[in-house]
N, C-alpha and C positions, 0 to 999 in steps of 0.2 A: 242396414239392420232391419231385420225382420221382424213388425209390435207382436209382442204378443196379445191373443184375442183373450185371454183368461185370467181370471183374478185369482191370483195367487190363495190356497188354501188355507184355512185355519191351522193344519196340520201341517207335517213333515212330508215332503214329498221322497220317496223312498225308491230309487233304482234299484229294481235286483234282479241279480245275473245267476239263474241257472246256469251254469258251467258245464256243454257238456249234453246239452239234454235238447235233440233235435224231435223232428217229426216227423211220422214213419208208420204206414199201415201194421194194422195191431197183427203179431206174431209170436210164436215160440222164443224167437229170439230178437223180440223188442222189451228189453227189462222194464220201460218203462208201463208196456201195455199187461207184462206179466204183473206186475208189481199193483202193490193198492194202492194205489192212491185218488183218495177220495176228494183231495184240494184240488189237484189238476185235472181232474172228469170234471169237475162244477166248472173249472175255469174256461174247459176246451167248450163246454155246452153254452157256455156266455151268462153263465149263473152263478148267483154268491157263494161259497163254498160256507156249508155247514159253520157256524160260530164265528162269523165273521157280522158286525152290525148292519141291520137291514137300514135304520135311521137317518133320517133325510134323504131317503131314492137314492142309496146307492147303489153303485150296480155296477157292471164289466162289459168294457168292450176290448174285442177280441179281434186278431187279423194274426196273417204268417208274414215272415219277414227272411227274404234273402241275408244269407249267412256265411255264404262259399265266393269260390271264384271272384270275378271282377267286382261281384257287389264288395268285397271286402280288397280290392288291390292286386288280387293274386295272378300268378301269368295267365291261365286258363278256365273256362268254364267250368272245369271237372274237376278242378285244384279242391281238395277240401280245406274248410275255416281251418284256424287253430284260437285258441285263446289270446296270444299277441295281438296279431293282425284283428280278431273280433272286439277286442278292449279296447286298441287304439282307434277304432273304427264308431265306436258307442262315443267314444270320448272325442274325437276329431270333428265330428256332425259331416264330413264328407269323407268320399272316397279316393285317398291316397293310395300310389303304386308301392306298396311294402314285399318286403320278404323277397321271395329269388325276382320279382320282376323289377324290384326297387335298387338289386345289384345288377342285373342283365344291364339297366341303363349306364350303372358305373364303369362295367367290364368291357363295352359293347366298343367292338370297334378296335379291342386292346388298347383305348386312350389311358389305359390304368396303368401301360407301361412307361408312360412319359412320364407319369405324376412325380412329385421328391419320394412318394414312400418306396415305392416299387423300386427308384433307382438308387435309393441308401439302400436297400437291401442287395441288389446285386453289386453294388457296389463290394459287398465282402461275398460273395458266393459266384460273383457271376464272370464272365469268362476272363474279365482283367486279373481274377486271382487264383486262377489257376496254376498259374506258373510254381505258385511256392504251397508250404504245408498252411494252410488254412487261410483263411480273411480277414478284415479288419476285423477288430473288436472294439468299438467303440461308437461316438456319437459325432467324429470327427466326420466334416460332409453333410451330416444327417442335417432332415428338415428340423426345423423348430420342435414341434409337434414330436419328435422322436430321441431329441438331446437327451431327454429325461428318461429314458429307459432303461434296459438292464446291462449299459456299458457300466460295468460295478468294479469290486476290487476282483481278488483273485480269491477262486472255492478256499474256503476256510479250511475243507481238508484235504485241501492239495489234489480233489480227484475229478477238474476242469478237463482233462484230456477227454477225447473220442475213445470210438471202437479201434479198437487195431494199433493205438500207438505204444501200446506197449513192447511189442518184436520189432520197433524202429519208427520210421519216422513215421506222424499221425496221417490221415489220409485227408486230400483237400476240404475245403471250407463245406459245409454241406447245409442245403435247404431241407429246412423241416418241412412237412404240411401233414397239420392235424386240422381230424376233425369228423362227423357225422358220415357214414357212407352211408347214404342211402338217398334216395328221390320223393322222399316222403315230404319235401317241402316247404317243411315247416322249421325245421332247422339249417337245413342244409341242402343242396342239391347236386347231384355226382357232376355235373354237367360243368360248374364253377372249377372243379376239381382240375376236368379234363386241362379247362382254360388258362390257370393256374401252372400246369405241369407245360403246356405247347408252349409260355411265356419263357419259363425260365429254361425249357432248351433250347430255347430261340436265342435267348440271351446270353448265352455260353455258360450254363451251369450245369456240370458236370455230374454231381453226386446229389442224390435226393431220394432222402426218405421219409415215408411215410406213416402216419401215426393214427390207426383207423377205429371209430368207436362204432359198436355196429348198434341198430336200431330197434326195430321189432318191438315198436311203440308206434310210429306215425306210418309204421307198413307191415306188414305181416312177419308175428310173432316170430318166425323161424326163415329170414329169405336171407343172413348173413352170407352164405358161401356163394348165392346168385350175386348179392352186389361184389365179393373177392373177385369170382370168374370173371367180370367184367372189369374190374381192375387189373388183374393180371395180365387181361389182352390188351388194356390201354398200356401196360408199361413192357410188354414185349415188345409191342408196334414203337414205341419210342425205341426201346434198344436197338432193334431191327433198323428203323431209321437212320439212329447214328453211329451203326457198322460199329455198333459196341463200346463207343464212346461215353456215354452216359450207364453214370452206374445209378439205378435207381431201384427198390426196393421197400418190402415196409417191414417197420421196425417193432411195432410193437401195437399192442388195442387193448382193449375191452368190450363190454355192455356200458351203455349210456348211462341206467342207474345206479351201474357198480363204478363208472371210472370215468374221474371228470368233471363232469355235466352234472355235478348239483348247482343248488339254484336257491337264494336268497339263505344263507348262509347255514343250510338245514344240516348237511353233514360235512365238512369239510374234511373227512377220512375218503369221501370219494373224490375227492378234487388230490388228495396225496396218493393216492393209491393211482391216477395218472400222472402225475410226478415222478414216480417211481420209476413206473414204465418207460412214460414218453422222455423223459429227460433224463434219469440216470440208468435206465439202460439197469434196473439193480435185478440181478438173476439170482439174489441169496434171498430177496425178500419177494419176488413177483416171480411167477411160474414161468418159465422156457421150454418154449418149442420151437420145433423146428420151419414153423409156418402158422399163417396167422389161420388158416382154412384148415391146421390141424387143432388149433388152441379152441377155434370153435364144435368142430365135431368132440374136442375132451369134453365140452361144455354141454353138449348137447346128452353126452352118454350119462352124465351127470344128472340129468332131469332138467335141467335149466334153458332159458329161451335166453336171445340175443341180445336184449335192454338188461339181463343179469350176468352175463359173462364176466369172469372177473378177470380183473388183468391182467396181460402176460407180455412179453418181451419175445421177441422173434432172433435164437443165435445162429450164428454159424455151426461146421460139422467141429469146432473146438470146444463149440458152449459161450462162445464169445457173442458179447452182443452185438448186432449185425448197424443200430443206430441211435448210439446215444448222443446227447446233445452235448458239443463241446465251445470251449471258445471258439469266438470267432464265427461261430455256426449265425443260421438266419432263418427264423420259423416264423410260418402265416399261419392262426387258426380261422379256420376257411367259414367257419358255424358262420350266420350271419343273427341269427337271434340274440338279444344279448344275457336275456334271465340264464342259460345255462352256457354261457362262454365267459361272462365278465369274474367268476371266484381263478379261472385258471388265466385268463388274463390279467389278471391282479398279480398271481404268484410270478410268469415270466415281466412282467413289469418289474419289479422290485429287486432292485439289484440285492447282491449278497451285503450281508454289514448293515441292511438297512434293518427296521423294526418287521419282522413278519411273525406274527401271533398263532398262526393258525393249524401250522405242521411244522415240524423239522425236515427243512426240505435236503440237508446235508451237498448232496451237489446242485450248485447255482453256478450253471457255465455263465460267459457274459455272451452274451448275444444280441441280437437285433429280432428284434420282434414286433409283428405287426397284425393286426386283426382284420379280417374281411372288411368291418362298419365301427364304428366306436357301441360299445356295449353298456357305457352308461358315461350321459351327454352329460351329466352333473359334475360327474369325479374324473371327467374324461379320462375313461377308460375304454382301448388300452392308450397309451399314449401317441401312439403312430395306427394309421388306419388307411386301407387301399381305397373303399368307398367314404364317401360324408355318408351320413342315415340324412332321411326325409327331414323337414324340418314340418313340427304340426304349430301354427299360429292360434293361440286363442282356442286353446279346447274346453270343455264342459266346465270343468274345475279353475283354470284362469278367470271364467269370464263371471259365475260364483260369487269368485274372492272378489274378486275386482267390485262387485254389486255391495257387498259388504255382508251377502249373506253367509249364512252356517253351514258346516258339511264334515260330516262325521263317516269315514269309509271303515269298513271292517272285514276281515276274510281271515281265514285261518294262513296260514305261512308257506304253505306249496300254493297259492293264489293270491299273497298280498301283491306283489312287484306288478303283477295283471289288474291290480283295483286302482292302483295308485301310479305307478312306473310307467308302463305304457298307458292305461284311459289319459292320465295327465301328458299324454306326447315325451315321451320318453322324460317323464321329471319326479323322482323318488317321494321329493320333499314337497310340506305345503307353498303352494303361493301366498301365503299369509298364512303364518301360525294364529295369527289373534281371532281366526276362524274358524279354522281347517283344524282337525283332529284323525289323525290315522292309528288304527288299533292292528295288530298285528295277533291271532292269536295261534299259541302255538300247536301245530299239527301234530298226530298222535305219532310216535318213531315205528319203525317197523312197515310193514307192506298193507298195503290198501284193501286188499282182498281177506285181511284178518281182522281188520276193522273198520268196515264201509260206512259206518255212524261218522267215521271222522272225529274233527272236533265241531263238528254243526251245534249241538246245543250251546257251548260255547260263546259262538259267532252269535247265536238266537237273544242268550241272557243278556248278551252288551249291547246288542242292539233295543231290547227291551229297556236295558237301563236307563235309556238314551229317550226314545217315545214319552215315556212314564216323565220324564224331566229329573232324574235323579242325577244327572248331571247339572244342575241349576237351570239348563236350560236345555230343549228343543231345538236339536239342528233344525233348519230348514231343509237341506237336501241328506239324504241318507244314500249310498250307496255300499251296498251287501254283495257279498260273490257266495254263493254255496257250490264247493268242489267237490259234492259226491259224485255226479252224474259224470263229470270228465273223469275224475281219478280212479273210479270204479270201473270205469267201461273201459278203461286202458288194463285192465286189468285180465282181462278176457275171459273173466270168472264172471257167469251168469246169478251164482248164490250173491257174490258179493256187489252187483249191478242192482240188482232186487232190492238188495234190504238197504243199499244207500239211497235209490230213489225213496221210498214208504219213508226214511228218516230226513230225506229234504220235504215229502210234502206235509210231515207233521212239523215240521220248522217253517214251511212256509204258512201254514194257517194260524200257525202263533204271529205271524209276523205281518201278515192280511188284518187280522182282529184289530192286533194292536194299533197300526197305523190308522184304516179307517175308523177306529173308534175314538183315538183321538184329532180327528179331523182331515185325516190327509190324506192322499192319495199314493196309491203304489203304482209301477210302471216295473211289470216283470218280463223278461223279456230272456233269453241266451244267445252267448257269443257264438256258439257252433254246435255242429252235432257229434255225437258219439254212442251215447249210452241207449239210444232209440236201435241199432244196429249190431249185435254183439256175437251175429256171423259173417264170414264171409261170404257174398255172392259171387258166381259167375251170368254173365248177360245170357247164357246159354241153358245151362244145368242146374240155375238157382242157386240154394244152398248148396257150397261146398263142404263135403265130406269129411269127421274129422273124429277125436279122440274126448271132444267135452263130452258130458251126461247128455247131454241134449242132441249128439249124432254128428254134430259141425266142425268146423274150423272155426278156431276163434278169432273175432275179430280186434286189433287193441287199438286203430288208429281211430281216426275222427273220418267223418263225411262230409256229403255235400248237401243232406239236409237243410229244408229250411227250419229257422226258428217260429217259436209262439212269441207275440205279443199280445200280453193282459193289462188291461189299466182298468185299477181298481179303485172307487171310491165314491164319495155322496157327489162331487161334481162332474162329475160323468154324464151325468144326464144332461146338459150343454153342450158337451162331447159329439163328436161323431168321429169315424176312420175316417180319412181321407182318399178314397179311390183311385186319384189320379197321382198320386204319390208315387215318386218312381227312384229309383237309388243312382237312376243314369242321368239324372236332370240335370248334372253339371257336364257331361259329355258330349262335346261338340257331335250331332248328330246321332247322340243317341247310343244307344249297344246293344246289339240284336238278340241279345240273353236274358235282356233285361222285362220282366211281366210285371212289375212293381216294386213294391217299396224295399227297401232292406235295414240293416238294422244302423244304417248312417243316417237314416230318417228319424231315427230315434232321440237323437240330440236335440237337436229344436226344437222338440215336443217336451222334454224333460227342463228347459231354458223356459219355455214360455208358460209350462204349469207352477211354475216359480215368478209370474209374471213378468220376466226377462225378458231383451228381446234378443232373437238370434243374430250371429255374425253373417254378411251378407254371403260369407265365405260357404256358411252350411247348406245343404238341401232341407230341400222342403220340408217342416215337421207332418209326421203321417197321422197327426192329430190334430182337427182343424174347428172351430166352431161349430155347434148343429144347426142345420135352416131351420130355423122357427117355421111354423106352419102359416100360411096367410087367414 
C-alpha cells in the first residue's frame, strides 16, 4: 500500500467527470472554445475561476492526462476513450485490457470454441443437428451457467415456429448473431463478427442469420451501407466457400438509439422495438424490406442518420420473413459492453411464463443464448457468456467503504451505470449501504440536441444539498458525472454542443464554490474526448466538407483527445503535479506511446486526498507532495 503524504480535508473531496469534454486547439468547430465559458478559461490558465473562495491560499493546479488508446486498455494507439472503458479506468487506479482488446484475448486462438458455452450452443445449431428440422431446445448438456436460460415452456401464442415453416417442414436449427456493425470500438467490433461467423461454419452450422444495428454514434453519422458492403462480402466469401452449403443472410436491424441498445432502463420501447424485429420477425408491426441496405437508404431519404433508423425486418420476394427466431434456434449477441446489451439480454434470458414487466414480447421462442461477456457481474447477466469480463480488485469506491468513509455519487440516468457500474468495476450496488449513497437523477425524454441543459441543474441542487449538510451529514468523497459535453457532441449539432458546454461551466462553478468553501477540494478531471471536436477531419484536406451551418461533416463519435486535470482547493498549496507520473508504470518495459500520466493516475491521488492509502495494485498518484524550499 501506497501512505498517503496528505491530511485529509476539512471538506468533501469531490471527483468530477466532465463527460465528454477533451482538448483541442481552439476552432470553429471546437464548441467548447466556441462556447463561454468562463470556469474552464480560469481553470485552463491555473486560476480561481470567478466566485469561487480565495480563503486560506486556495488555488488550482493543472496538468493533461491521457484518455485514449492503451492509457485506457484499448487495442491501439489511435482507439478513441469511450465513457466505459474511461470510468472503469478513474475507478480501477490502473490500466486493465477492456473492450475489444479484453475479448481478442478470449477469442484469440478460437480457444472459445472448446469452452461449454460455445459447445451447448452448437450443440443445437451445429453440424450434429443438421440431419433433422431444427435443435435441441433446452438446457439439457448445457454448462451450469446456461441451465437457467431461455429453455422455457412453449410461445404462449403458439407462434414459436421459424420463417418458412409454414408451406411444410421448418428449416434447420439456425444461429442468430446480433449485434452493433461497426469498428467504432466501443461497443462492438466487425472483426469479432468475422470470428464468430468462420467458428460456426467450421463447426457445421449451416443456417445463420444475422441481426444488425447500424451505428453513426462512435463513427460517422451516415457510413451504415459501407459497414453492409463489407458484410455482404464476408457472407458471399463464406457461401462461395461452402459451394452453397451455408445459408446465411441477415434478418433484420435498426439505428442503435431506435432499436435495442437502450441502457439503464430509459426506454424499454427500444429494446421492444428490436424484439419485434430481431426475434418475431413481425412484418405487421416493423417495416419490410427487401434488404437491410434498402431499409437504410428508406431511412436516409427520410432525413434520418444511422443511430435513428427505425426497425425493420429483411423478407423474402413472398413478404415472408427471411429470420425469425424459432425453437430450438441459438443466438450470441456479439456487443461486448454491457450498459446497452444487458435490457435485451435480460428479455432472451427469461423464458416465456416467467415474470417479464417491461413489453409484451408475445413470441418467446425457446432458445439458447449467449452474450459476448457477461453484462452485469451482479445479476449475472446474461446467463451463459463466450468470454469472463476482466475482473477489477479493490477499486476507488471498495477501498472508501472499506475505510468507513462517506460517498455520495450523482449523474443524471444516460450516465449513472458509468458513475457507479463500471468506476465500481463493473458492481451496480453500494459496497456498504451504511455509507454509500447513489442518486440517479432523471434525464430529460426526447433528443439531446433539443435540450443540451440536460438535467445538469438537477445533478447541481443534490449535490449542493449534500455540501451544505442538509443531509445530516457531509459525505467525505463526492463523485459527479455532468453528461452534456458527451451527449451533446454525439449529437453532431454544434448549437446544441455550445449551450451544454456554457450550462456545465455555470454548474461547474456553483460546484467549485460550494466545495472549496466549505473546506474541500475538488479533483475535475474527463473520461474522454468528444465535444472539443465536432468536425470531421481528414490528415490531408483538414476539415471535411459537409451540410452543418458551419461548411462540415459532422462529427458524433468520441476522440483520442487528451483530458484536463484541475484540482481545486485551500490545500493545494502543499500540492504539486507529479512530472514523472506515467500511466505505463505498471508495464513491463514500458510503452512507447506513453509521455505521461493518464487518467489511471488519478485514483491514488483522489485515495490519498482522503488520507487513504493506495492499493499497491494502482499507479502512481500524479499528485504528490510539494518540495518545501530549503
Amino acid at each position: 500500500m501506497a501512505p498517503s503524504p496528505f491530511t485529509k480535508p476539512p471538506g468533501p473531496v469531490a471527483l468530477i467527470v466532465l463527460d465528454g469534454v477533451g482538448l483541442a486547439p481552439s476552432s470553429p468547430y471546437n464548441a467548447w472554445a466556441v462556447a463561454a465559458t468562463p470556469t474552464l478559461d480560469a481553470l485552463t490558465a491555473g486560476e480561481l475561476p470567478t466566485g469561487v473562495p480565495t480563503t486560506a491560499g486556495a488555488a488550482v493546479l493543472t496538468t493533461t492526462l491521457a484518455a485514449s488508446g492503451r492509457a485506457v486498455g484499448l487495442r491501439e494507439p489511435g482507439d478513441a476513450g469511450n465513457s466505459e472503458v474511461g470510468h472503469v479506468t478513474l475507478g480501477a487506479g490502473r490500466v486493465l485490457r477492456q473492450a475489444a482488446a479484453a475479448i481478442d484475448d478470449g477469442l484469440a486462438g478460437g480457444r472459445f470454441r472448446e469452452g461449454d458455452v460455445w459447445r451447448w450452443l452448437m450443440e443445437a445449431v451445429g453440424e450434429q443437428q443438421q440431419g433433422g428440422a431444427g435443435g435441441g431446445e433446452g438446457g439439457e448438456g448445457a454448462p451450469p451457467a446456461a441451465e437457467a436460460g431461455t429453455a422455457g415452456p412453449d410461445d404462449q401464442d403458439g407462434t414459436a415456429g421459424g420463417d418458412g415453416e409454414e408451406g411444410g417442414q421448418r428449416p434447420p436449427a439456425t444461429l442468430h448473431l446480433l449485434g452493433l456493425l461497426s469498428d467504432g470500438g466501443v461497443h462492438a467490433v466487425m472483426d469479432h463478427v468475422w470470428t464468430l461467423l468462420d467458428a460456426a461454419v467450421a463447426d457445421g452450422v449451416r443456417r445463420i442469420r444475422l441481426h444488425v444495428l447500424t451505428d453513426g454514434r462512435d463513427v460517422g453519422e451516415r457510413t451504415a451501407l459501407g459497414f453492409l458492403d463489407q458484410l455482404d462480402a464476408k457472407l458471399a466469401a463464406i457461401r462461395d466457400g461452402a459451394d452453397g452449403n451455408v445459408d446465411v443472410a441477415v434478418a433484420s436491424g435498426g439505428g442503435r438509439m431506435a432499436v435495442t441498445m437502450d441502457r439503464y432502463g430509459t426506454d424499454w420501447g427500444v429494446v421492444a422495438a428490436g424484439w419485434h424485429a430481431h426475434v418475431a420477425g413481425d412484418t405487421e408491426t416493423v417495416a419490410a424490406f427487401p434488404s437491410a441496405a434498402a431499409a437504410v437508404k428508406a431511412a436516409y431519404k427520410d432525413g434520418l442518420n444511422d443511430q435513428h433508423i427505425p426497425a425493420f425486418v429483411v423478407v423474402d420476394p413472398d413478404g415472408r420473413p427471411v429470420g425469425r427466431m424459432a425453437d430450438g434456434d441459438a443466438v450470441v449477441l456479439w456487443n461486448y459492453r454491457g450498459d446497452r446489451a444487458v435490457e435485451m439480454a435480460r428479455a432472451l434470458d427469461t423464458p416465456a411464463g416467467e415474470e417479464w414487466p417491461h413489453f409484451d414480447r408475445r413470441h418467446v421462442p425457446r432458445v439458447r443464448f449467449a452474450g459476448m461477456t457477461v453484462y452485469d457481474e451482479e445479476e449475472g447477466v446474461p446467463d451463459a457468456a463466450l468470454v469472463s469480463p476482466v475482473a477489477v480488485d479493490q477499486p476507488v469506491g471498495e477501498v472508501v467503504a472499506a475505510a468507513g468513509l462517506t460517498r455520495l455519487c450523482v449523474a443524471e440516468s444516460k450516465k449513472f451505470g458509468h458513475l457507479t457500474y463500471f468506476f465500481n468495476g463493473h458492481r451496480g450496488t453500494p459496497f456498504d449501504p451504511s455509507v454509500e449513497e447513489y442518486v440517479k437523477v432523471d434525464s430529460l425524454p426526447g433528443r439531446d440536441e433539443d435540450h443540451p441543459a440536460m438535467a445538469t441543474e438537477a445533478v447541481v441542487e443534490r449535490v449542493l444539498d449534500a455540501v451544505q449538510g442538509r443531509d445530516g451529514r457531509v459525505p467525505d468523497l463526492l463523485c459527479i458525472n455532468f453528461a452534456n459535453g458527451d451527449m451533446c457532441g454525439h449529437t453532431g449539432v454544434m448549437a446544441a454542443a455550445v449551450a451544454g458546454m456554457e450550462t456545465l461551466d455555470a454548474a461547474l462553478a456553483r460546484l467549485l464554490s460550494a466545495v472549496v468553501g466549505a473546506g474541500g477540494v475538488a479533483v475535475v478531471t474527463a473520461d474522454h474526448g468528444n465535444v472539443e471536436q465536432m468536425a470531421e477531419l481528414d490528415e490531408d484536406s483538414g476539415v471535411v466538407a459537409g451540410d452543418t451551418p458551419g461548411g462540415w461533416a459532422p462529427l458524433t463519435a468520441h476522440t483520442t483527445a487528451a483530458v484536463p486535470l484541475w484540482v481545486v482547493g485551500a490545500p493545494v498549496g502543499g500540492m504539486a503535479i507529479d512530472g514523472g507520473a506515467r500511466w505505463d508504470a505498471g508495464t513491463p518495459g514500458g510503452d512507447p506511446t506513453c509521455d505521461g500520466p493518464g487518467i489511471a493516475n488519478v485514483s491514488a491521488a483522489v485515495l490519498h486526498l482522503l488520507g487513504l492509502e493506495s492499493p499497491d495494485e494502482y499507479l502512481p498518484s500524479v499528485l504528490v507532495e510539494a518540495k518545501k524550499e530549503a
